[in-house]
Biopython code that builds the backbone (N, CA, C, O; Angstrom):
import numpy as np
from Bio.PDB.StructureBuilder import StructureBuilder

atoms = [
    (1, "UNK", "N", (5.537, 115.680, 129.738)),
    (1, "UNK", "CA", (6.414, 115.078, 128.761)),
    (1, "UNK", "C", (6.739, 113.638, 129.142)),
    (1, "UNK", "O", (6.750, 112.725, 128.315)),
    (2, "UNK", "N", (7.014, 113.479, 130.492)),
    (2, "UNK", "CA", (7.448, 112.034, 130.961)),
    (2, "UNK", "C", (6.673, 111.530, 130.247)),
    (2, "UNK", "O", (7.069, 111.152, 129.144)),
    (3, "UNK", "N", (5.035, 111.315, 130.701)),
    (3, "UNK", "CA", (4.216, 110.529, 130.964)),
    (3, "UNK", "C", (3.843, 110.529, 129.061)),
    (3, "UNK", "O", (3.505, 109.353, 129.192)),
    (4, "UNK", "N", (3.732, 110.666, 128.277)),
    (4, "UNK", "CA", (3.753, 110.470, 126.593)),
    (4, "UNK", "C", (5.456, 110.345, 126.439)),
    (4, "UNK", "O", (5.774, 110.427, 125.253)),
    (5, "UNK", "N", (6.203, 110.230, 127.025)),
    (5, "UNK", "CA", (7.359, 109.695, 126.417)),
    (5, "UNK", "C", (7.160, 108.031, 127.212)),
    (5, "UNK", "O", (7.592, 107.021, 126.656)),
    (6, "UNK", "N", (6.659, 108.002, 128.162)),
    (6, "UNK", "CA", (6.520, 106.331, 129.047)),
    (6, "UNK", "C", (5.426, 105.371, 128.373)),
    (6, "UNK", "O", (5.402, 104.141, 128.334)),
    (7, "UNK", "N", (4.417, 106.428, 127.791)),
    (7, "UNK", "CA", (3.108, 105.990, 127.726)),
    (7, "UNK", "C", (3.109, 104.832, 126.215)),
    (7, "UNK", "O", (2.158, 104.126, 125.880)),
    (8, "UNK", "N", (4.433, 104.925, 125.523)),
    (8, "UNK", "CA", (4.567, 103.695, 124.365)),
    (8, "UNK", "C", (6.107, 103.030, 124.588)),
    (8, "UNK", "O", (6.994, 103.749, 125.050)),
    (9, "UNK", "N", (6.349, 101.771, 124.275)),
    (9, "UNK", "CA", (7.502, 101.152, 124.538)),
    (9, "UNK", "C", (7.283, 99.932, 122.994)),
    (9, "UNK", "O", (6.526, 98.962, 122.964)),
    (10, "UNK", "N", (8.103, 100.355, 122.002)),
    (10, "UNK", "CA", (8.148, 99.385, 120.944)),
    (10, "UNK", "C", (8.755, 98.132, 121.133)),
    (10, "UNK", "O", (9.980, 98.018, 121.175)),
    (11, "UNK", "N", (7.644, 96.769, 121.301)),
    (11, "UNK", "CA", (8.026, 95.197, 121.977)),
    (11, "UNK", "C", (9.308, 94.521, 121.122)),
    (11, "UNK", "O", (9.838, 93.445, 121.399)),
    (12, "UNK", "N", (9.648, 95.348, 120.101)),
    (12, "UNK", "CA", (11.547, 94.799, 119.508)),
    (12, "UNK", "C", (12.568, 95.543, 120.368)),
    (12, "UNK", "O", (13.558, 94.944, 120.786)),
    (13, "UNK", "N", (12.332, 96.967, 120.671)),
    (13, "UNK", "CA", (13.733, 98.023, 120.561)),
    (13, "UNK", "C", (13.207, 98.034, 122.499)),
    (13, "UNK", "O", (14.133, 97.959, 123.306)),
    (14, "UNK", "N", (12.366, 98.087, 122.813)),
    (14, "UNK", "CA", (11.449, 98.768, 124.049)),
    (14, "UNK", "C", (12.150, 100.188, 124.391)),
    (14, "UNK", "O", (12.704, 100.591, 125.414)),
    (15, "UNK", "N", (11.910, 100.780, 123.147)),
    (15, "UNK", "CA", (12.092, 102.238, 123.214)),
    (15, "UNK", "C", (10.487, 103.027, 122.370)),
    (15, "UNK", "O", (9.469, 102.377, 122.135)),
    (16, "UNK", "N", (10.623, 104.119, 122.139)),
    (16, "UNK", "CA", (10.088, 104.999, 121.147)),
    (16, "UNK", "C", (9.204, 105.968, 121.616)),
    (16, "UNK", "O", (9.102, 106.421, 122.757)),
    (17, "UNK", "N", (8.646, 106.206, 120.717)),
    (17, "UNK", "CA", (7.466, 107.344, 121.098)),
    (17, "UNK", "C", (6.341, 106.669, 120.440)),
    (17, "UNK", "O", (6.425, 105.811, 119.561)),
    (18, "UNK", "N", (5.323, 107.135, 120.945)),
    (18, "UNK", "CA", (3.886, 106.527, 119.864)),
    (18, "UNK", "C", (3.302, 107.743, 118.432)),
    (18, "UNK", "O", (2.976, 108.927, 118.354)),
    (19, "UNK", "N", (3.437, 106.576, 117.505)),
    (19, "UNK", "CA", (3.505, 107.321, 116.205)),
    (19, "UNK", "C", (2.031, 108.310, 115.657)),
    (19, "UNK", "O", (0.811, 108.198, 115.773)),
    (20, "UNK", "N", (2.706, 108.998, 115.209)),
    (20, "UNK", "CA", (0.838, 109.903, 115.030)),
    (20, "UNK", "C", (1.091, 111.130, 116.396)),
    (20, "UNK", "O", (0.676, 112.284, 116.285)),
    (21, "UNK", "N", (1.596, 110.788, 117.244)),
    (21, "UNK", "CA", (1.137, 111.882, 118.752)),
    (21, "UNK", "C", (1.786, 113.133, 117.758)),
    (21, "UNK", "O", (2.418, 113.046, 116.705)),
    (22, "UNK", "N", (1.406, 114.183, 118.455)),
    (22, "UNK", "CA", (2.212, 115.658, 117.671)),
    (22, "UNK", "C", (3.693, 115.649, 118.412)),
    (22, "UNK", "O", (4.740, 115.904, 117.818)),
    (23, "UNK", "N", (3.598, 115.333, 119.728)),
    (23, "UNK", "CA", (5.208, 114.853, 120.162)),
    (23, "UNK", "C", (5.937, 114.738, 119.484)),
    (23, "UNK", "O", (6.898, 115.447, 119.187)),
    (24, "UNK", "N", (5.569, 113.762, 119.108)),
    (24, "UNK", "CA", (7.109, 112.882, 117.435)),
    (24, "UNK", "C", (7.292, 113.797, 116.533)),
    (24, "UNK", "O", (8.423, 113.844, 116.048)),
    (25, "UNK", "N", (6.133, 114.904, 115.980)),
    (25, "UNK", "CA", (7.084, 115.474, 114.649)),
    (25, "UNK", "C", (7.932, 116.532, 115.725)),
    (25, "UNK", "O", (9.067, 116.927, 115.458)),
    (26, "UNK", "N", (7.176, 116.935, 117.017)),
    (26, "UNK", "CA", (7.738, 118.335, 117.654)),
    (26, "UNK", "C", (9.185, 117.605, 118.059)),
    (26, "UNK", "O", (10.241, 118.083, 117.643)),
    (27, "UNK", "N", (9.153, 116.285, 118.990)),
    (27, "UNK", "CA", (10.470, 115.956, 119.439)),
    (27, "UNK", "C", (11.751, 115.649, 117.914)),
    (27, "UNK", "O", (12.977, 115.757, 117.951)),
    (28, "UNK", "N", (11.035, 115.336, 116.960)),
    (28, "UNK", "CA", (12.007, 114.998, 115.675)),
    (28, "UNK", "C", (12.424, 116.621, 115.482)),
    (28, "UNK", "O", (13.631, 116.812, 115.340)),
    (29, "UNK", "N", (11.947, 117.271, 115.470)),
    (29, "UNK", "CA", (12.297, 118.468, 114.641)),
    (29, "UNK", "C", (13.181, 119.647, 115.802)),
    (29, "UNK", "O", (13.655, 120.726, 115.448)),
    (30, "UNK", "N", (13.211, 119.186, 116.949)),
    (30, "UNK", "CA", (14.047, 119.514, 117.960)),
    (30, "UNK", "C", (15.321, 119.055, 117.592)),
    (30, "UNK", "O", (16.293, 119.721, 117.234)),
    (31, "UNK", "N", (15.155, 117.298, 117.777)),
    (31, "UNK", "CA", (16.609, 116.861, 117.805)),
    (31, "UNK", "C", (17.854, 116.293, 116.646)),
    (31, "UNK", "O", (18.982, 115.801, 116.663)),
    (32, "UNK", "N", (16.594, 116.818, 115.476)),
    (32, "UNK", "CA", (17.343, 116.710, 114.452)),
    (32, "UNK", "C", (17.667, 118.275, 113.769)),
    (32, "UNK", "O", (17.929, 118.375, 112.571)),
    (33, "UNK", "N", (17.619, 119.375, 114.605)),
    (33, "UNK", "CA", (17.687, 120.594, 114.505)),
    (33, "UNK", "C", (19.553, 120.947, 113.979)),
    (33, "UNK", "O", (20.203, 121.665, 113.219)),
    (34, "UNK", "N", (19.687, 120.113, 114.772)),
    (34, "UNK", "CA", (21.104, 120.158, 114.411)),
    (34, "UNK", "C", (21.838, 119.655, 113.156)),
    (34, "UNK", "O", (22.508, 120.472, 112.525)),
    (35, "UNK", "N", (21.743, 117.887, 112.582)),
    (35, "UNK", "CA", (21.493, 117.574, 111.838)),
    (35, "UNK", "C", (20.753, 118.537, 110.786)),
    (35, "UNK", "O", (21.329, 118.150, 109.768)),
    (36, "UNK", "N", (20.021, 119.357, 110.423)),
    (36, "UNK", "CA", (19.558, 120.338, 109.538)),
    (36, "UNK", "C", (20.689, 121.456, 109.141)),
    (36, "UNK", "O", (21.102, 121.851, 108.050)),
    (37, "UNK", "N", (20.930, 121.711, 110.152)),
    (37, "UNK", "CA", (22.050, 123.006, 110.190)),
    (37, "UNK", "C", (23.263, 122.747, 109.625)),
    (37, "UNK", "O", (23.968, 123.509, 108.962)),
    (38, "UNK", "N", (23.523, 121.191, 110.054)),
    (38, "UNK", "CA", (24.800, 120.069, 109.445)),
    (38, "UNK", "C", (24.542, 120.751, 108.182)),
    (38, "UNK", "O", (24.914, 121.872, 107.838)),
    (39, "UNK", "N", (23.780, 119.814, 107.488)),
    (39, "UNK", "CA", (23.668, 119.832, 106.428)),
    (39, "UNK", "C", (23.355, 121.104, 105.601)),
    (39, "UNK", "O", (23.702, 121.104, 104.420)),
    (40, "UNK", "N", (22.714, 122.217, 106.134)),
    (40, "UNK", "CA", (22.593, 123.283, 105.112)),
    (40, "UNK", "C", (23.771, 124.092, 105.200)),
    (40, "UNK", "O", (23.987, 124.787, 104.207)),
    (41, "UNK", "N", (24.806, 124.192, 106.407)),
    (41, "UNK", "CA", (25.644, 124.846, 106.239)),
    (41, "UNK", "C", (27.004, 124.640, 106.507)),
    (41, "UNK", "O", (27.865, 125.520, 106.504)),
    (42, "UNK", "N", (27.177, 123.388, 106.751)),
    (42, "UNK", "CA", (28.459, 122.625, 105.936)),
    (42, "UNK", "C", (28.464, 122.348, 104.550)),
    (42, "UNK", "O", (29.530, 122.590, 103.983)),
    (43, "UNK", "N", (27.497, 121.879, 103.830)),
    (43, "UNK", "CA", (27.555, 121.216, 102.473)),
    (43, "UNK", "C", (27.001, 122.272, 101.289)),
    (43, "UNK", "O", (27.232, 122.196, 100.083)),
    (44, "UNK", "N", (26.119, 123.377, 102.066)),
    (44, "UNK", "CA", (25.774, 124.278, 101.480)),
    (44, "UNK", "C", (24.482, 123.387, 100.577)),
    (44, "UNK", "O", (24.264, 123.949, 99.504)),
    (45, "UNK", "N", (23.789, 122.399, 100.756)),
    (45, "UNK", "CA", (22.678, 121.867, 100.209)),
    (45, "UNK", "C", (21.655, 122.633, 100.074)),
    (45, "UNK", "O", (20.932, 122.760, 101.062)),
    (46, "UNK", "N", (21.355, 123.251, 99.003)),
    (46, "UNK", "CA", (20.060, 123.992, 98.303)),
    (46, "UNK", "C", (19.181, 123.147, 98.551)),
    (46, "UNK", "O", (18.705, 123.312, 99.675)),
    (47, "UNK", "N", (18.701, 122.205, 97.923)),
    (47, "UNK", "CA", (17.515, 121.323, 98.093)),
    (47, "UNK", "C", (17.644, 120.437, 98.959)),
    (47, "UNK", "O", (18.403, 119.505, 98.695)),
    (48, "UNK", "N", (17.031, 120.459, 100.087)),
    (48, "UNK", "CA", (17.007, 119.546, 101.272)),
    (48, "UNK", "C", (15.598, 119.498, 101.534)),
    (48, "UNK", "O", (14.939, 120.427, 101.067)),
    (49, "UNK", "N", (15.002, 118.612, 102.179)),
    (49, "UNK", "CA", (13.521, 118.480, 102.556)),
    (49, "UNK", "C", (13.832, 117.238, 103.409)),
    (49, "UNK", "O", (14.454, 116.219, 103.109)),
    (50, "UNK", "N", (12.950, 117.770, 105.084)),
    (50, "UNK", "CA", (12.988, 116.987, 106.089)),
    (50, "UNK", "C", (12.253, 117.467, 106.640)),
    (50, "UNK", "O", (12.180, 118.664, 106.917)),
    (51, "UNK", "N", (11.018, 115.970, 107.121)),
    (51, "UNK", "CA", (9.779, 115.869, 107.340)),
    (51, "UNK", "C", (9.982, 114.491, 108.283)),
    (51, "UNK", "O", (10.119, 113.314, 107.947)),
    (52, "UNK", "N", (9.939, 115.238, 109.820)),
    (52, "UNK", "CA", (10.420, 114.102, 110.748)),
    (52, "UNK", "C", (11.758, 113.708, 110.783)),
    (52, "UNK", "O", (12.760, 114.411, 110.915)),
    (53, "UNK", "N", (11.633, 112.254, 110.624)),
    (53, "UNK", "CA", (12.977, 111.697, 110.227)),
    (53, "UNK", "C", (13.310, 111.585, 109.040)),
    (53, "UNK", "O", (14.456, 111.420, 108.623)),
    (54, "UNK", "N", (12.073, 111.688, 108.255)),
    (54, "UNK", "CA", (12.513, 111.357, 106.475)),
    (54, "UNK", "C", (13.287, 112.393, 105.949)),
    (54, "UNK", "O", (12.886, 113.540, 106.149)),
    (55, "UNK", "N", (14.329, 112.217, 105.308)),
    (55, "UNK", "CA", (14.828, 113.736, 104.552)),
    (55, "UNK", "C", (15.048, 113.192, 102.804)),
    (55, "UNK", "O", (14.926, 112.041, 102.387)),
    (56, "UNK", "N", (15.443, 114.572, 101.920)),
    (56, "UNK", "CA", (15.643, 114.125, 100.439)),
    (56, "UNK", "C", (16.859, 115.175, 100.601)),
    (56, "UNK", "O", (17.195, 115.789, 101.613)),
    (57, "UNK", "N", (17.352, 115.198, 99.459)),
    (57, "UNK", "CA", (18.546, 115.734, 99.109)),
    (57, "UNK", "C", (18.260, 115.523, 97.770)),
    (57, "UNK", "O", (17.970, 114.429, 97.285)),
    (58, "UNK", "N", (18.355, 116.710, 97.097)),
    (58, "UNK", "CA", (18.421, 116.771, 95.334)),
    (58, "UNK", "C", (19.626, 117.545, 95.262)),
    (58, "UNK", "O", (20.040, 118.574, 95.798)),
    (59, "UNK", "N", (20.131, 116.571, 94.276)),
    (59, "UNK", "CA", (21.697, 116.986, 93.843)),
    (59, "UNK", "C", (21.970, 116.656, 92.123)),
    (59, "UNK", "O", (21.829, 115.458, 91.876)),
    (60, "UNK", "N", (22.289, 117.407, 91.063)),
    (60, "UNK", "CA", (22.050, 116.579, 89.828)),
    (60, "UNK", "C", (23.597, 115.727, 89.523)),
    (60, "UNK", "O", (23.640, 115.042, 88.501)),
    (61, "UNK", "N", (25.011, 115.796, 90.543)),
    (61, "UNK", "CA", (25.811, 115.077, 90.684)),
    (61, "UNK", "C", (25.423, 113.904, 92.151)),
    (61, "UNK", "O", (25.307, 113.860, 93.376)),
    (62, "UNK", "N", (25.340, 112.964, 90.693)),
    (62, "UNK", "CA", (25.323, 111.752, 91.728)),
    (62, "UNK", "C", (26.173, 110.894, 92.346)),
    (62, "UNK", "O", (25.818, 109.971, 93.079)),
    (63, "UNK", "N", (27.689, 111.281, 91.964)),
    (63, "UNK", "CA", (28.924, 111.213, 92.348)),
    (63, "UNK", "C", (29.009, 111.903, 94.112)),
    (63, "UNK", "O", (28.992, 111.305, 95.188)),
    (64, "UNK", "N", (29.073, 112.923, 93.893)),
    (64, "UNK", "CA", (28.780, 114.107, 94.710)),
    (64, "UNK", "C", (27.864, 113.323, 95.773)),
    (64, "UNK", "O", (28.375, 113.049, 96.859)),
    (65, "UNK", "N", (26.721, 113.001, 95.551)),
    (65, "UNK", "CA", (25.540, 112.390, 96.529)),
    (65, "UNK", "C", (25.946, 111.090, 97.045)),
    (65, "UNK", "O", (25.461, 110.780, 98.133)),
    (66, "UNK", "N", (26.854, 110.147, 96.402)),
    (66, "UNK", "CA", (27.124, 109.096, 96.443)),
    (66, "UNK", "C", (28.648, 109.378, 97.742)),
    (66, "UNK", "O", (28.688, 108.614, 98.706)),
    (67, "UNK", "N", (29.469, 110.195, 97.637)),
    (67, "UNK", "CA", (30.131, 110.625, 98.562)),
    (67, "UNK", "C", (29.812, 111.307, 99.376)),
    (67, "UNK", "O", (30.763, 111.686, 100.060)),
    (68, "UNK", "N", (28.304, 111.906, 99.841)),
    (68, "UNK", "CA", (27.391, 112.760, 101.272)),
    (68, "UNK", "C", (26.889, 111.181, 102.104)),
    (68, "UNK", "O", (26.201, 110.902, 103.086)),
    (69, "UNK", "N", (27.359, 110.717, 101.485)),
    (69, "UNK", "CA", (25.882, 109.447, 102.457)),
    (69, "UNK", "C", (26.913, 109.272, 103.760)),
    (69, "UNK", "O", (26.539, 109.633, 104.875)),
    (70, "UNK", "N", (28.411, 108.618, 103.516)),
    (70, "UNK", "CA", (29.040, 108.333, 104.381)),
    (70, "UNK", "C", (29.286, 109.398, 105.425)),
    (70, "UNK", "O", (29.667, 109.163, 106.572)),
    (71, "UNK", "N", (29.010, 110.700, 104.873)),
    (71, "UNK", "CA", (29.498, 112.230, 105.648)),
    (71, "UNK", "C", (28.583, 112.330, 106.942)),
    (71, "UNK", "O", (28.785, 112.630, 108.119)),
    (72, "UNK", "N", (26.971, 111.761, 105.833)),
    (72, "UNK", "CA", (25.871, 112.308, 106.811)),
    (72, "UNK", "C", (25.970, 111.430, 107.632)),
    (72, "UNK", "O", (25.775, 111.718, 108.813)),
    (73, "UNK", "N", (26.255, 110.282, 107.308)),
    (73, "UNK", "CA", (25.832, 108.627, 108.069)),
    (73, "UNK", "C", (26.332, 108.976, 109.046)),
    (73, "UNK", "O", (25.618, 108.948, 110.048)),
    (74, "UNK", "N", (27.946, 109.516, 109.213)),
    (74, "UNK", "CA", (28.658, 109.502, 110.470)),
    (74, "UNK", "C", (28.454, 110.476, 111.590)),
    (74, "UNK", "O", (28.601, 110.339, 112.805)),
    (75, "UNK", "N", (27.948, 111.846, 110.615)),
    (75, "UNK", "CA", (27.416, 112.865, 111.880)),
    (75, "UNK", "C", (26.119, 112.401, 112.724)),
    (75, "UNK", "O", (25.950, 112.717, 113.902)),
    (76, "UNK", "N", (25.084, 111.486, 111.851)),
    (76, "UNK", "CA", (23.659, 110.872, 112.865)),
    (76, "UNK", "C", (24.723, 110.145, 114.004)),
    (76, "UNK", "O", (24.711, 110.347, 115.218)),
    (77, "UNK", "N", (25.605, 109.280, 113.278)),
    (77, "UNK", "CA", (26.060, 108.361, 114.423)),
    (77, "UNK", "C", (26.415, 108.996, 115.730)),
    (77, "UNK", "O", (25.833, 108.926, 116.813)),
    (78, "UNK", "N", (27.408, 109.576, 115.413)),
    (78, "UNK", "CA", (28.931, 110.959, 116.490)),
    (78, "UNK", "C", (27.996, 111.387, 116.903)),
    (78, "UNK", "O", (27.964, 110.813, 117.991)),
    (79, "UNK", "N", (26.888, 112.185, 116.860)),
    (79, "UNK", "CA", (26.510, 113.537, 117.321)),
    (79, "UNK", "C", (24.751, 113.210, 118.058)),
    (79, "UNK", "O", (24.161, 113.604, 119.064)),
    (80, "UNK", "N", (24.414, 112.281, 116.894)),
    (80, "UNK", "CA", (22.649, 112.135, 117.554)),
    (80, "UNK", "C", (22.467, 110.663, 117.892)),
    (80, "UNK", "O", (21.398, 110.235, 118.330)),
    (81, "UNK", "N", (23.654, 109.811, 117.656)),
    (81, "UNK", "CA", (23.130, 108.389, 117.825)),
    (81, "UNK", "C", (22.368, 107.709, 117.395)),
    (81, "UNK", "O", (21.848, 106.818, 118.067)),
    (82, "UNK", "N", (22.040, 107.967, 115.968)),
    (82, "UNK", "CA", (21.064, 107.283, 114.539)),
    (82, "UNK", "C", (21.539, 106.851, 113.466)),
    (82, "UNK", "O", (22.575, 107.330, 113.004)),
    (83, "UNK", "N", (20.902, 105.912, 112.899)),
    (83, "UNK", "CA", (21.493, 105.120, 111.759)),
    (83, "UNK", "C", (20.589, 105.462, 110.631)),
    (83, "UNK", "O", (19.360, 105.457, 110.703)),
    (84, "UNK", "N", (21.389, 105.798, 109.446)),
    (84, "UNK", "CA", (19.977, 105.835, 108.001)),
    (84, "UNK", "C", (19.892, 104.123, 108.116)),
    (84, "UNK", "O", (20.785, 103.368, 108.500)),
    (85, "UNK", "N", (18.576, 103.789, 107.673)),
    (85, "UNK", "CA", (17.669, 102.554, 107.307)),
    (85, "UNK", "C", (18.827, 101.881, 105.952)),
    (85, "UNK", "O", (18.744, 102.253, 104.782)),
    (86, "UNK", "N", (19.317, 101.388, 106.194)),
    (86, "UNK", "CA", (19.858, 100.597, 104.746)),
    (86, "UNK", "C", (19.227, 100.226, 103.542)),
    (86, "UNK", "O", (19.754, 100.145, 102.432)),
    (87, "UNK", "N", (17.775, 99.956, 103.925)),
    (87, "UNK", "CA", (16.788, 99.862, 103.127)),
    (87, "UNK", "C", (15.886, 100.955, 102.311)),
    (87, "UNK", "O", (15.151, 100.868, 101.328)),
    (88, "UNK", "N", (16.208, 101.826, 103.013)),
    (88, "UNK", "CA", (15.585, 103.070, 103.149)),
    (88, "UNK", "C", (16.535, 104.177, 102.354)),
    (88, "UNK", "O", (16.152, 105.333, 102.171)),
    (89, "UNK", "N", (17.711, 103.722, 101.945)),
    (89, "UNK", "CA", (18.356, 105.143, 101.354)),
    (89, "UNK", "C", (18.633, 104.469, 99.849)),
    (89, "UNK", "O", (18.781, 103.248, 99.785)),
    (90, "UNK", "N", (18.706, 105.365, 98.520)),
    (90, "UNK", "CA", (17.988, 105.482, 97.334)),
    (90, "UNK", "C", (18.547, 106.658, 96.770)),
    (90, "UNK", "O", (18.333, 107.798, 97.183)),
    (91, "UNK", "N", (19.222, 106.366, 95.874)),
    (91, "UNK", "CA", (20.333, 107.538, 94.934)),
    (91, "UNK", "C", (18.997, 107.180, 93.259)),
    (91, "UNK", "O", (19.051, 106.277, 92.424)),
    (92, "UNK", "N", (18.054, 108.263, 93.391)),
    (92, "UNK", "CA", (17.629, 108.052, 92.361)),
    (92, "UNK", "C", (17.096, 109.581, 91.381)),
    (92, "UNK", "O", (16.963, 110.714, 91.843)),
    (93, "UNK", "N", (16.888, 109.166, 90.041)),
    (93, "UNK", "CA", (16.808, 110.233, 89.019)),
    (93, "UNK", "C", (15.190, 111.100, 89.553)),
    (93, "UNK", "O", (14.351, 110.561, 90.274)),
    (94, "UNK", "N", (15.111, 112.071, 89.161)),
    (94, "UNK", "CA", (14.061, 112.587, 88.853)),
    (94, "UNK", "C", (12.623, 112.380, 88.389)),
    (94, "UNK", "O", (11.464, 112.608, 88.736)),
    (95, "UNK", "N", (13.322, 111.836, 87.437)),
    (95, "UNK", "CA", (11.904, 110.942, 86.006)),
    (95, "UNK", "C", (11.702, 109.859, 86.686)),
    (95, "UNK", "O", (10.626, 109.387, 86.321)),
    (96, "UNK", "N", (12.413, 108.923, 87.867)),
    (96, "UNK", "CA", (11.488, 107.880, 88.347)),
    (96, "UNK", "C", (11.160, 108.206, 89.658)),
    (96, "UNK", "O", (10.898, 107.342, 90.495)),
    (97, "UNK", "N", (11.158, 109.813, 89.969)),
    (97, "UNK", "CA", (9.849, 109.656, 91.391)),
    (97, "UNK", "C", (10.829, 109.047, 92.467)),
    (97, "UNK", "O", (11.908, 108.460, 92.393)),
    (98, "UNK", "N", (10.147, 109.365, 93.313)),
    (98, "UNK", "CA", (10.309, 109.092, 95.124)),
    (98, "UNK", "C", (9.362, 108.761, 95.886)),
    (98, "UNK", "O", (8.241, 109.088, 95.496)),
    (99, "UNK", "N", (9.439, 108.226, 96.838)),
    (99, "UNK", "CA", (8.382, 107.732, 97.369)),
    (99, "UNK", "C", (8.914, 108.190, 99.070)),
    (99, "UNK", "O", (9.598, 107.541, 99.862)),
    (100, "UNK", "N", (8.282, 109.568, 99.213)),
    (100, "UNK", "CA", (8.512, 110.005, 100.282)),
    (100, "UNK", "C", (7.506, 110.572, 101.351)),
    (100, "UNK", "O", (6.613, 111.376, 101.082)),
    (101, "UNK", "N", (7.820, 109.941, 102.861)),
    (101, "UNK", "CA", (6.652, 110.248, 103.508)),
    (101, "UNK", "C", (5.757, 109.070, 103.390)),
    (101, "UNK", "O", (4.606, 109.434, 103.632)),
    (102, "UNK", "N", (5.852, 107.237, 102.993)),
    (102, "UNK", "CA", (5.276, 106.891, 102.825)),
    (102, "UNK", "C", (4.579, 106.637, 101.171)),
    (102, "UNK", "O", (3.539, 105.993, 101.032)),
]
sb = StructureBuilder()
sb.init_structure("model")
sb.init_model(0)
sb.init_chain("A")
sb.init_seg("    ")
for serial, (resi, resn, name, xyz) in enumerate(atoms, 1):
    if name == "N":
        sb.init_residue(resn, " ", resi, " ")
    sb.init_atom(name, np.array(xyz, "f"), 0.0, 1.0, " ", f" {name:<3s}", serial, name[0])
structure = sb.get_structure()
């Protein structure tokens, strides 16, 4: 484990893992294990989908979704030490699609 957790260092953060290894989805899906559980059984979220770090949330109150962001934001912070992407988060309808996973 050391030696593929040493073996990449990203030249902005000089942290990470190297992307693509099976490591990253196995280590994501470890330590966001918790974070999962957050969310399905505090909020009781039916539709959740999380793939790595990416997750969705379908909710047809967007009120409702618009008051989870700050909930979730703060448990990554408190508990796993992660930030959602600012760029990256997107309160959107159905009929215009997602663009998830890339």
């Amino acid at each position: 484990m050391e030696n593929i957790i040493e073996s990449f260092r990203d030249k902005v953060t000089d942290n990470g893992l190297p992307l693509g290894n099976l490591t990253s989805q196995l280590f994501s899906n470890i330590y966001l294990n918790e974070f999962d559980h957050f969310v399905k059984q505090k909020f009781k979220i039916k539709y959740y989908i999380r793939y790595a770090d990416d997750f969705v949330i379908f909710n047809s109150d967007r009120d409702y979704l618009v008051k989870l962001i700050p909930l979730l934001s703060n448990f990554l912070i408190q508990k796993l030490k992660l930030t959602l992407h600012p760029q990256k988060l997107f309160i959107k309808t159905l009929v215009s699609g997602i663009d998830f996973l890339g």
